[in-house]
C-alpha positions in Angstrom: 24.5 -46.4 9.3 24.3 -43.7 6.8 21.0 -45.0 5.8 19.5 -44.7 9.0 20.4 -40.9 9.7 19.3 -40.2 6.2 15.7 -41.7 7.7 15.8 -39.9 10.8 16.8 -36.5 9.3 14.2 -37.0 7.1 11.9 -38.0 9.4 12.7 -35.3 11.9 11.9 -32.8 8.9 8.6 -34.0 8.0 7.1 -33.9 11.7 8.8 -29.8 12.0 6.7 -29.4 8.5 3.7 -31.0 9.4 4.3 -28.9 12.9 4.5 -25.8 11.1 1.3 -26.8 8.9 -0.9 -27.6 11.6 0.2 -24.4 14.0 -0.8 -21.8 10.6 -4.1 -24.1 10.4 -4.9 -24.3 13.8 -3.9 -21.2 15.5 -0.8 -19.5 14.1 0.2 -16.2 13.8 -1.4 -15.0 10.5 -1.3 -11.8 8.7 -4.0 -9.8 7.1 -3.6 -6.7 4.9 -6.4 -4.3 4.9 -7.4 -1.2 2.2 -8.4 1.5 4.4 -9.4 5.1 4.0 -6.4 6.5 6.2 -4.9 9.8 4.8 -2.7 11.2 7.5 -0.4 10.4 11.0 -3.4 10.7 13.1 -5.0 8.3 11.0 -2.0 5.4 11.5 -2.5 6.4 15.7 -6.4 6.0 15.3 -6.1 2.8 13.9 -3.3 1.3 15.2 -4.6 2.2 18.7 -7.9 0.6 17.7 -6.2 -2.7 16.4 -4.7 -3.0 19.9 -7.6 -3.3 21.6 -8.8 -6.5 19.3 -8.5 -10.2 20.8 -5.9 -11.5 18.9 -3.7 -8.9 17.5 -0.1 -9.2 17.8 0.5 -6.1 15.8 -0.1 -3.5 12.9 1.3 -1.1 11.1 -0.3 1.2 8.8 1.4 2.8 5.8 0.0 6.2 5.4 1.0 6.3 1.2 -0.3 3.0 0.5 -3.1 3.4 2.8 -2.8 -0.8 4.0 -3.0 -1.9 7.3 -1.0 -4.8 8.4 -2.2 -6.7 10.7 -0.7 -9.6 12.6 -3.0 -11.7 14.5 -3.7 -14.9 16.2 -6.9 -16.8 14.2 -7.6 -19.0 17.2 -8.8 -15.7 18.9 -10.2 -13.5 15.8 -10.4 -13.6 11.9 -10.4 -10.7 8.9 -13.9 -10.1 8.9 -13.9 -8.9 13.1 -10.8 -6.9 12.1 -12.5 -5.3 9.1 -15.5 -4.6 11.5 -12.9 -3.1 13.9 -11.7 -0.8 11.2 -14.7 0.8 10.0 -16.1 0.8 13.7 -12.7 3.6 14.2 -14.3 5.3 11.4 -12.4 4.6 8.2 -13.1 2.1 5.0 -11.7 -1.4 5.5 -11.4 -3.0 2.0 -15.2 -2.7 0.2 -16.6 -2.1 3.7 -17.6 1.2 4.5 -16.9 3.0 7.4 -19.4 3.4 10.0 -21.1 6.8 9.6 -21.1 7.9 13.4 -17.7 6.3 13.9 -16.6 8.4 10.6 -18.6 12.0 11.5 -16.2 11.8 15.5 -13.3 11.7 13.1 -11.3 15.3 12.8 -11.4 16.9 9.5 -8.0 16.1 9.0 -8.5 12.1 8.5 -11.8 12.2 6.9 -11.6 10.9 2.9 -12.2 14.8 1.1 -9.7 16.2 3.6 -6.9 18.0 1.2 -3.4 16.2 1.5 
């Protein structure tokens, strides 16, 4: 008898893993970090606001002193590169990607790179 929960427990515990696997493969929650050009508050509402408006995203965060954005978002509906693109399309740097010139020129002094913090 002890045998047999032993196999079912077991059992039980490889479908939740393989569950688990096959949810982060196939359209899980999945969380992206991004190197951007942000340098003050207005910055973390710009992009954060931005972010918001993407298919997919549960959430982000920006950390004005490390200058990441954390992004949570569902890969069944978008992937990094369309939230990089997002990023520089709000007019900052998003990891080696450059941010879009117009997008960067709308910005207010106070978030552009040379601004003095």
């Amino acid at each position: 008898m002890n045998k047999l929960k032993v196999l079912m427990l077991s059992m039980v515990l490889s479908l939740v893993s393989m569950a688990t696997q096959a949810q982060t493969q196939n359209g899980g929650p999945q969380t992206i970090k991004i190197k951007t050009s942000a340098v003050c508050d207005m910055c973390k509402n710009t992009l954060e606001k931005a972010m918001a408006y993407e298919k997919g995203v549960k959430s982000s965060s920006l950390d004005v002193d490390s200058k990441i954005l954390t992004v949570v978002f569902d890969n069944r509906k978008t992937d990094a590169d369309k939230l990089k693109k997002a990023v520089t399309e709000a007019g900052y740097d998003a990891d080696k990607l450059p941010a879009q010139e117009r997008a960067y020129n709308k910005l207010d002094d106070c978030c552009k790179k040379d601004s003095k913090h």
